[in-house]
N, C-alpha and C positions, 0 to 999 in steps of 0.2 A: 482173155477172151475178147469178142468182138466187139468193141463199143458202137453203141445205136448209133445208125446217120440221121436218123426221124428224131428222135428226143437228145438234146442234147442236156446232160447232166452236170452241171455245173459244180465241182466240190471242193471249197475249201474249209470242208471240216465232214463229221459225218451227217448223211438223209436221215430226217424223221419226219413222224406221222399221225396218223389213224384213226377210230372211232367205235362207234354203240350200235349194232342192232341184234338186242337179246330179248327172245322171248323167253320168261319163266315159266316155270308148271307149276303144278300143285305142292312137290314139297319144296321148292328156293325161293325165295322172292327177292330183288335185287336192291341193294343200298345205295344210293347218290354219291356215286363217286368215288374216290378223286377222281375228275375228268381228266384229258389230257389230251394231247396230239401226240403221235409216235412214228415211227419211222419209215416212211415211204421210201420206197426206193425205187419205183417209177411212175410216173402219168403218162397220159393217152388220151385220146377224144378219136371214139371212131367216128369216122368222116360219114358212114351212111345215117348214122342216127345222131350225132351230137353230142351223145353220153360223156360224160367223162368218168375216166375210171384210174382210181391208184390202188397200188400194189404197195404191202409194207407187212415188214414182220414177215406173218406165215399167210399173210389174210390179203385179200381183195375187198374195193369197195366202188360202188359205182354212184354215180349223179347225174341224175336228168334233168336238172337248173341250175346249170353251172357251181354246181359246189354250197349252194341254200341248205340241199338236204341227201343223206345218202343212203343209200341200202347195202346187205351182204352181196358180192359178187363174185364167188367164189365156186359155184358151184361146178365139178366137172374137174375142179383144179385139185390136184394131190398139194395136203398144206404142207411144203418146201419154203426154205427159207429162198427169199426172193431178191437177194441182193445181185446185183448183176443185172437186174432182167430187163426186158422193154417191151412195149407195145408198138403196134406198126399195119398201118393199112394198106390194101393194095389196090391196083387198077379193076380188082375185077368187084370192089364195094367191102371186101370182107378185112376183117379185125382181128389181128393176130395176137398173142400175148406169150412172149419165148423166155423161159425162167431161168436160170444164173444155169441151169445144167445143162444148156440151149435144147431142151423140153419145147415143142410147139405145142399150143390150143390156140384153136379159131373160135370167137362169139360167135352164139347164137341169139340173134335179136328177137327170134320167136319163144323158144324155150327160155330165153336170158341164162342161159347155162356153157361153159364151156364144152366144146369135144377135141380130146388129145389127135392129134394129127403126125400119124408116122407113117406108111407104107412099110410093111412087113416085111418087104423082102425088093430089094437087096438091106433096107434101111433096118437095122432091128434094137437097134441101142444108140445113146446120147452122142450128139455130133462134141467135135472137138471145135469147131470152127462153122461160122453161119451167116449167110447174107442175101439179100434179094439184089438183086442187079436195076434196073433202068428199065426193064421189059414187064416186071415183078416173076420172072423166073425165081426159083430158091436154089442155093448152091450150099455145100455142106461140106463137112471133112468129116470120116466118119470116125468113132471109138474107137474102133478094134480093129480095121484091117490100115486106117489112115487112107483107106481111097477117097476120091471127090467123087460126089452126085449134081446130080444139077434135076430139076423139076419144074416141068412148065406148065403143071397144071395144080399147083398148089399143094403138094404132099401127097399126089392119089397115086402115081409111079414117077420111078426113079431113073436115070438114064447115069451109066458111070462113064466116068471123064478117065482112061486109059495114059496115064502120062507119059513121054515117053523119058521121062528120067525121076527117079526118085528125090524129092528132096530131103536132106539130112535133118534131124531132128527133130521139137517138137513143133507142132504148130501153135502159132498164138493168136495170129489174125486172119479171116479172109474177105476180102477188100472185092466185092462186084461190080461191073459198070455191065457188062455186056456176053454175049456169048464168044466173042473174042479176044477181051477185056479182060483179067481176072488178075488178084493181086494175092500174094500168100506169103505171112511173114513168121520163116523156123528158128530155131536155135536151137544149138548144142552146145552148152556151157555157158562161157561167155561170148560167144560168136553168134553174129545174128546177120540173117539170110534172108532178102528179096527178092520174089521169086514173079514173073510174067507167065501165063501160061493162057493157054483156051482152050474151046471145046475139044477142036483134038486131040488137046493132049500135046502143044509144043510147049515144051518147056524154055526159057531164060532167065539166068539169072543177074539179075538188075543190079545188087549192092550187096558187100559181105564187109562188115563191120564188127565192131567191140562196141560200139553203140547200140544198144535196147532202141527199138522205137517203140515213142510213146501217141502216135496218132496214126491211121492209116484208112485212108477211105478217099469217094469219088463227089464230085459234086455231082450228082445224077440229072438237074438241068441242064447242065455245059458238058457233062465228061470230064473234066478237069479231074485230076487225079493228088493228093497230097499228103504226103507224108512228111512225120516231126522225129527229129532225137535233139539230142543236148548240142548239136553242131547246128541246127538250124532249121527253116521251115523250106520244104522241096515242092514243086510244081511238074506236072506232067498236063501237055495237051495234047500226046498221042496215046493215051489210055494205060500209060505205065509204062511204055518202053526208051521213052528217055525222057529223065530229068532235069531240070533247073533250080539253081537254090532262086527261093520267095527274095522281094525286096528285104532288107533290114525291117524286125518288125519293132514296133515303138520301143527303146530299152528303159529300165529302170534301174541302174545299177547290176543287177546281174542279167543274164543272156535268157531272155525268155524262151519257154520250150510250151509248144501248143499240148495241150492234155484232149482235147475233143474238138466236134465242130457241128454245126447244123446250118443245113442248105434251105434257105425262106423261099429265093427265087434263085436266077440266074444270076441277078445283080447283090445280093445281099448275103455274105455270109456270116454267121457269128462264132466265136472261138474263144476257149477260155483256155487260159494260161497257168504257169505250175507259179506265176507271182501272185495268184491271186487274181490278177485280173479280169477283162471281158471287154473282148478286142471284136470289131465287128469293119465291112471288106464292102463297098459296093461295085468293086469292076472285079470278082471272080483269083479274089485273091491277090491280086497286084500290089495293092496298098490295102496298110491296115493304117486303123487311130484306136484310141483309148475309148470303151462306151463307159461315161463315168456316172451312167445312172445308178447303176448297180454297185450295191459294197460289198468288198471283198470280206466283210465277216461273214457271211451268208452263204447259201445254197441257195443256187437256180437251177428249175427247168425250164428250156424253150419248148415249145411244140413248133411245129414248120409252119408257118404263115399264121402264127396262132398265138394266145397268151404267154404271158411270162409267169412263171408258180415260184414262189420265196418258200422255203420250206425251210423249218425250224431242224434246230440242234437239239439233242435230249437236255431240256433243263430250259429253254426257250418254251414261246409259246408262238408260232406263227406259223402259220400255214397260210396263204395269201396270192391274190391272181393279181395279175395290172395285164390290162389291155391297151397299156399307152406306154411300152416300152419302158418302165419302170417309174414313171412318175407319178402315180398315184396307186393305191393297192387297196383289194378289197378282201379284208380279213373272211378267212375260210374256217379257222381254227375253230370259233365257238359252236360250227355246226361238227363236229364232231365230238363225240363223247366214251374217247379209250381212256382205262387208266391205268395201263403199263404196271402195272401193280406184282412186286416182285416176290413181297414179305408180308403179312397180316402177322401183330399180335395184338394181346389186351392183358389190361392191367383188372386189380381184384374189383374196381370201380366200375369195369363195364366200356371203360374209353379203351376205342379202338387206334392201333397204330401201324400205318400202311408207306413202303417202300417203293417211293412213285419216279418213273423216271422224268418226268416236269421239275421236278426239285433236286434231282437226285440224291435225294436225300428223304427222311421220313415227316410225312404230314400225320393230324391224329384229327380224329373226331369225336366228341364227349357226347353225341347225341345220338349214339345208335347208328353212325356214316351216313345223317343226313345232310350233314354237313363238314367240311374238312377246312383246317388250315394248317400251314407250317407251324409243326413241333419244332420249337426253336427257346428250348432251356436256358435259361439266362447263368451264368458264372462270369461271379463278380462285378454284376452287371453287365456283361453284353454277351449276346442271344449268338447260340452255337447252331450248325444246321449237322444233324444226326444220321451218319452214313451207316453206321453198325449200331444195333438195338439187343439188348438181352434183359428182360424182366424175371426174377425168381419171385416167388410170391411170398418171400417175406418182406419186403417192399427195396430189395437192393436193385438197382437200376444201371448196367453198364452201356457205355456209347462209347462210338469217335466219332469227333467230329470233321470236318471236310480241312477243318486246320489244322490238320495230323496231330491231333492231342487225343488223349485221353477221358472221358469223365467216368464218376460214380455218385452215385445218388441213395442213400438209404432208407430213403420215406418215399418213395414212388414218385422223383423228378420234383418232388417240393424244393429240394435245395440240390444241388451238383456242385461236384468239385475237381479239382484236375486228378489223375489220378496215374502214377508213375507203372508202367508194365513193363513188362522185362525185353521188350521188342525196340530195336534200334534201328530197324531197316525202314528205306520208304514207305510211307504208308499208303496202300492201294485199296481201299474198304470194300470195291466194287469187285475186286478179279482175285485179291491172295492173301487174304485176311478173314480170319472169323471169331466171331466169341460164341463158345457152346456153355451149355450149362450142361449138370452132371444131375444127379439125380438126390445125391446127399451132398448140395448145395457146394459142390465143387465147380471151381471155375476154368475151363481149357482158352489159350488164346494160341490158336495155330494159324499159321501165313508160311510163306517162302524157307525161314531159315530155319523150322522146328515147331516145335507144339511144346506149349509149359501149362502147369497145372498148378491153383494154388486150392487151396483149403480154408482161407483165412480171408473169404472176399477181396482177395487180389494186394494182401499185403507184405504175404510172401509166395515165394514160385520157385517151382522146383521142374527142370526140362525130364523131359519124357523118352525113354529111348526108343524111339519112333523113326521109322523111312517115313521120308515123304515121297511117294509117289509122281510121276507128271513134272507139270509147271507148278506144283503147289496149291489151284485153285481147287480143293479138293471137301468132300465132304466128311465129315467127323459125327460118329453116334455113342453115346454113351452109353453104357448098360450100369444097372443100378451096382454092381460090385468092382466100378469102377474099371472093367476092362471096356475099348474102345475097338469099332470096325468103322476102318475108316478104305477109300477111293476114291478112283480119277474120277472128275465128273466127265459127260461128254462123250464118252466110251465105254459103253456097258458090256465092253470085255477086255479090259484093262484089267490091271490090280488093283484086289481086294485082301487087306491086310487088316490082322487081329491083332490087339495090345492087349499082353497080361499081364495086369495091372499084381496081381501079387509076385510074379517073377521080375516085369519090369523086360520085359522079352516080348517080340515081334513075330510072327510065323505067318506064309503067307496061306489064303485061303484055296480049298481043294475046287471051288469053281470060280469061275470066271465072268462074276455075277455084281452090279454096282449097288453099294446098301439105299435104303430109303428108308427107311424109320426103324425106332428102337421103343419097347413099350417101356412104363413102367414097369411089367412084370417079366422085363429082363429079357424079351422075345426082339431078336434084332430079324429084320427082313431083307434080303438081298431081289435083284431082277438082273436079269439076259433074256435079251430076244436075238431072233435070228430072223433076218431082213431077206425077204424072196421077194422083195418089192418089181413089179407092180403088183402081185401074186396075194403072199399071204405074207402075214406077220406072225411070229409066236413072241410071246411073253413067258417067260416062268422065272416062278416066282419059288426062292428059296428064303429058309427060318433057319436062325441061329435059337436054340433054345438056352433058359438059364442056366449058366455053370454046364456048360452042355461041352467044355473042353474045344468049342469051335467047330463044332460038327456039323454038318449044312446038308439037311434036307430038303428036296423038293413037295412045295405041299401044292403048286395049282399052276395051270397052266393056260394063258388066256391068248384065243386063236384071231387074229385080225384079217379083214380086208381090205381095209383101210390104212393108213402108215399111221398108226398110232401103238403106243406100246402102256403095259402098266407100269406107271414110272413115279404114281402120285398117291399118298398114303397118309393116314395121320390114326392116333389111338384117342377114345377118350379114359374119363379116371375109372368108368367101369369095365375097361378091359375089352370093349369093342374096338375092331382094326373096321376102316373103313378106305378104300380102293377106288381111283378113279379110275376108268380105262373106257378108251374111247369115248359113246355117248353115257355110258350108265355106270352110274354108283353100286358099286360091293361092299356088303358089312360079312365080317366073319364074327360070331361070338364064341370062338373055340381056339384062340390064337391063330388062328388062319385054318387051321385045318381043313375045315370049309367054307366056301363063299357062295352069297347067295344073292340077287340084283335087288337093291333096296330101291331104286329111283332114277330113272333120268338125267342126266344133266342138261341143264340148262340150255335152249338152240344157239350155235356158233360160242361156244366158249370154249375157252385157249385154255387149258389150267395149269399154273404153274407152282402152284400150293395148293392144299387143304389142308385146316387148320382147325383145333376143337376147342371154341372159346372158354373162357369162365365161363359163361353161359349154357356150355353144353350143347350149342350151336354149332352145326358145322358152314365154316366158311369157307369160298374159295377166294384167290387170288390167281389173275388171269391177265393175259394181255390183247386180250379183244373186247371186255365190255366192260360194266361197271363190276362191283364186287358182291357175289353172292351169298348170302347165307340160307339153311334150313329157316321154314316156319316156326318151327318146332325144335325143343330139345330132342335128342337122339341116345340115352344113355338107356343101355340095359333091358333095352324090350328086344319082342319075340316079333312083334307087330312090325308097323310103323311106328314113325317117331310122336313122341307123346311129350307134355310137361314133366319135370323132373321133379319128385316125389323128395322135396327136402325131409330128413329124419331129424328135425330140430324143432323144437315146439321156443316161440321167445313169446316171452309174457312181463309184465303187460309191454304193449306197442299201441300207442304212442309208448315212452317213459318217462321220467322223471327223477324221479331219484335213485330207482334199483332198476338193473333190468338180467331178466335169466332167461338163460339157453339151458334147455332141456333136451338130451339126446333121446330119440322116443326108436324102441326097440331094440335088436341085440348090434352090438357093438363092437370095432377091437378093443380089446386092454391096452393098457399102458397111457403114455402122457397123451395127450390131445394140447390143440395150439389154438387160441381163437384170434382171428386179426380180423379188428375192424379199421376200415379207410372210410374215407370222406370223398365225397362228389369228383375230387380231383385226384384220386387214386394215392392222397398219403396215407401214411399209417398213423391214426391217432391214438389208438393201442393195440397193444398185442400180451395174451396172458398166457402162461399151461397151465394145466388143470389134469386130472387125474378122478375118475366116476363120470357120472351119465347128466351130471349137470355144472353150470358155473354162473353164478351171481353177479354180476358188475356195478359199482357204485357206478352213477352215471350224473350227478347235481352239478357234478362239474365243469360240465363237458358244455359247446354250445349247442344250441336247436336246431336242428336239421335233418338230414336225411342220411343212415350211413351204411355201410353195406360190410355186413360180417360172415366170414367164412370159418368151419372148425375142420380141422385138419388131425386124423391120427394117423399112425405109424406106417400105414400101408393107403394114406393120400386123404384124399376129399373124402367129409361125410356130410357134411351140407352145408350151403351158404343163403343170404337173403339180404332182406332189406329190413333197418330196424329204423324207427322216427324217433327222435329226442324232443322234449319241449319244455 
């Protein structure tokens, strides 16, 4: 696609970003953090107002004091991911913003809202190719028929450019200067085609090569014309119809190839190179030098006569302007507050542990998320950074860490240790690797070359006669009998494939639907929607029932007009399913059967999880604000969400020497498990027991605060806070 002549994107590694403005309601209220920056992928300053505005992620955000402070700016915009895109002003004052699908919205500085800009007819669907010329006409290459338009009154009618030859293949760039000016670069295979043409429709073809070009565009002050491939930098001063190779540009050992460019004036241009570099031109291309402000670890943006923006890598923290061509910078970063937040869980302690892309790796907070820092486990003395997390709650604790190792932990990360898995392939923690837990404390670790299962906390492992679907990065749910519904993520009509676990056999599933949650009571849930985008959206939503042989029923169907689909689910221990889709919360208390809108969500949040703490909280995990939870517990009401009704009487509290738990009303039979942890989520003991009470010597123990949970056969029966002294 057409790289911006207005912004130029400097990339030698990936754009990141982004930030905070969520309003709560009555039932979330939001936790401090982890903050972060996250991934932009383009700036802009409209020239009529000042504003600055970045695009990242799925989200906009705008600033009316140079980057102090920001607000949502997004309104008007369908949330598409936004890689590719840019902003771009014209002669006539107005502010464009074209998204990776070259999608046009104009701002509205009155509303402060976008409105999409297509002319219906001839223009009716996404251009392949896009560019404003020197005049601010707009030219296009359309989807579906590959004809050119051209537009001179900004997107209100269309005028088609009649060629008189077709060019072969696909298109990749279209290169504007003028209405007689116009540059178009196809391919068909490995053969790559330069094409001249104008208004009327004369065609010539300039260059036909085995070289890809990797630049193509006009200086719009001069006309000057330039294009780059691996053979060298080329110049045009007759608007594309013939060429000159550029002087030799500065070398460094191999042959540098320009990647982009942006035009300040007449006299200045600047270009970044596939060395890394950023090469900058004051006579119009003639001569270049080395600008060695800038380091080549980094991502830059220019804006045209305008700041410089350093933008961070994920696991960085910068975000930063200089107004002095790179010699001094002024941190942007801490006015934003996103926190990329991938993963939320929590230990029987209450400490929260979040998968942040700043670390890329897992931060925790022991204080309710008012506070975070890097979870960094020490083994053998030095401190591992945590890319894969699974907690079982009898305090076994598995990771990897970013050193492609193993650990395990079985007092809740009080002590770790290396830990040998049957996996000998590189390890990717981020894209094709995962650790699942099973439901009768079985352990699956599936990635690229299979899935193995052990039963003995990962001391031995037995592979799984399992397809892997895709690239591998796929998702895995357990059902408590040990069979598994696993699929592609990314594609919610890909394959969805069943494992029977008593035959040890695969079968694939009768729809075409991606899983999202699996209950305890054995209820797996699938989704497919069907995308009539800009239109409508459907969702539906299919159940696997217990020992149901695989049978997949439709139980609900959720209608959108927005691009959003239900793709975000979580159960708590009393059997309520709860459903994120679009703005508002669904609870079903009948296995899905029906659903019914419990709450709002939160304004401008992204959700990428929900999650049902120990606490019986529901959290989110998002990558537009900070992290939400309910006010309130949510288990087992008819209402709203209420306190959770522990059925355990401990007496006495404080203690001292004895202390008892008391099960108060009717009960399941069989063993029960009491595990108490300490402050830091270890296990200081763990007893069974059998009847509706259990005694615990306790003289022994130190004084402090400890939090005990009883567990029987069919889950949680209550948990709390006991004091020692």
């Amino acid at each position: 696609m057409k790289k911006n002549l207005h912004t130029l994107l400097f990339c030698c590694a990936l754009l990141n970003s982004a930030t905070l403005f969520c309003q709560s309601n009555d039932f979330w209220e939001p936790l401090q953090g982890p903050l972060d920056v996250h991934s932009i992928h383009a700036v802009g300053r409209r020239a009529a107002g000042g504003e600055l505005f970045v695009a990242m992620g799925q989200h906009m955000y705008r600033s009316d004091d140079q980057g102090i402070s920001w607000v949502a700016a997004d309104d008007g915009i369908s949330p598409l991911n936004f890689t590719e895109s840019r902003f771009f002003n014209t002669r006539s004052g107005n502010f464009y913003f074209q998204n990776q699908y070259l999608v046009l919205y104009r701002y509205n500085g009155q509303t402060e809202a976008w409105e999409f800009v297509d002319n219906p007819d001839p223009v009716t669907n996404n251009a392949l190719a896009f560019d404003v010329d020197s005049s601010g006409r707009f030219w296009r290459v359309q989807f579906i028929d590959k004809f050119i338009y051209y537009t001179e009154d900004e997107g209100q009618t269309y005028t088609e450019v009649k060629l008189n030859t077709t060019p072969p293949g696909f298109v990749n760039i279209l290169a504007s200067l003028d209405k007689n000016h116009q540059l178009l670069w196809t391919n068909t295979g490995n053969t790559h085609y330069l094409y001249h043409f104008d208004a009327d429709g004369k065609v010539d073809l300039i260059r036909q090569s085995l070289e890809p070009f990797r630049y193509l565009g006009f200086n719009t002050f001069t006309g000057t014309g330039f294009y780059s491939d691996r053979t060298g930098l080329y110049r045009s001063t007759d608007g594309g119809l013939t060429w000159q190779p550029s002087p030799v540009l500065p070398q460094s050992g191999n042959q540098p190839v320009i990647k982009n460019m942006v035009f300040d004036s007449a006299a200045s241009i600047w270009a970044a190179d596939n060395l890394g570099r950023f090469l900058h031109s004051t006579d119009d291309g003639l001569t270049w030098s080395v600008y060695n402000q800038l380091s080549d670890r980094y991502n830059y943006v220019k804006l045209p006569g305008d700041d410089w923006f350093h933008l961070n890598n994920c696991g960085e923290y910068t975000f930063a302007r200089s107004s002095d061509g790179g010699v001094s910078w002024v941190d942007l970063a801490e006015n934003f507050l996103f926190p990329t937040v991938d993963n939320i869980q929590q230990d029987p302690a209450g400490n929260l542990y979040a998968l942040t892309c700043r670390r890329k790796a897992y931060e925790w907070s022991t204080d309710e998320g008012q506070s975070w820092e890097p979870y960094r486990p020490l083994v053998g003395g030095t401190p591992m950074d945590v890319t894969q997390l699974a907690i079982r709650e009898d305090g076994l604790m598995l990771a990897a860490g970013k050193n492609e190792r193993f650990y395990r932990s079985f007092n809740f990360g009080a002590d770790w240790l290396e830990w040998n898995t049957p996996y000998s392939g590189q390890l990717n923690t981020q894209d094709f690797f995962r650790l699942s837990l099973g439901y009768q404390g079985d352990i699956y670790l599936h990635h690229l070359d299979g899935i193995q299962k052990s039963t003995d906390n990962g001391d031995t492992w037995s592979e799984l006669n399992m397809a892997i679907p895709g690239n591998g990065a796929y998702t895995l749910f357990v059902q408590p009998n040990g069979d598994i519904i696993y699929g592609t993520p990314g594609s919610f009509s890909g394959l969805t494939l069943a494992y029977q676990a008593a035959l040890d056999t695969v079968e694939l599933l009768s729809v075409e639907a991606y899983p999202i949650h699996s209950t305890a009571g054995g209820y797996t849930f699938l989704v497919a929607f069907t995308d009539l985008f800009p239109a409508t959206r459907f969702s539906d939503l299919y159940r696997i029932g217990p020992n149901s042989g695989f049978t997949v029923e439709k139980v609900a169907t959720f209608t959108s007009t927005q691009y959003g689909m239900a793709s975000v689910m979580c159960s708590n221990p009393a059997g309520d399913l709860f459903l994120v889709f679009e703005d508002s919360l669904y609870r079903s208390q009948d296995n899905g059967s029906t659903w019914s809108a419990l709450a709002a969500m939160p304004d401008n949040v992204s959700t990428l999880q929900i999650f049902t703490g120990r606490d019986n909280r529901l959290y989110l995990a998002n990558h537009r604000s900070v992290i939400f939870r309910s006010k309130q517990a949510t288990v087992g009401t008819s209402g709203g969400p209420e306190n959770v009704t522990v059925p355990v009487r401990v007496y006495p509290n404080p203690a001292r020497e004895h202390v008892r738990f008391e099960i108060a009303g009717l009960v399941d039979s069989g063993t029960k498990t009491l595990t108490l942890t300490d402050r830091l989520g270890r296990v200081v003991h763990q007893e069974r027991f059998t009847g509706t009470f259990l005694q615990m010597p306790c003289g022994h123990m130190e004084a402090g605060i400890y939090f005990y949970r009883i567990d029987g056969v069919s889950g949680l029966l209550g948990n709390g806070k006991v004091a020692l002294h």
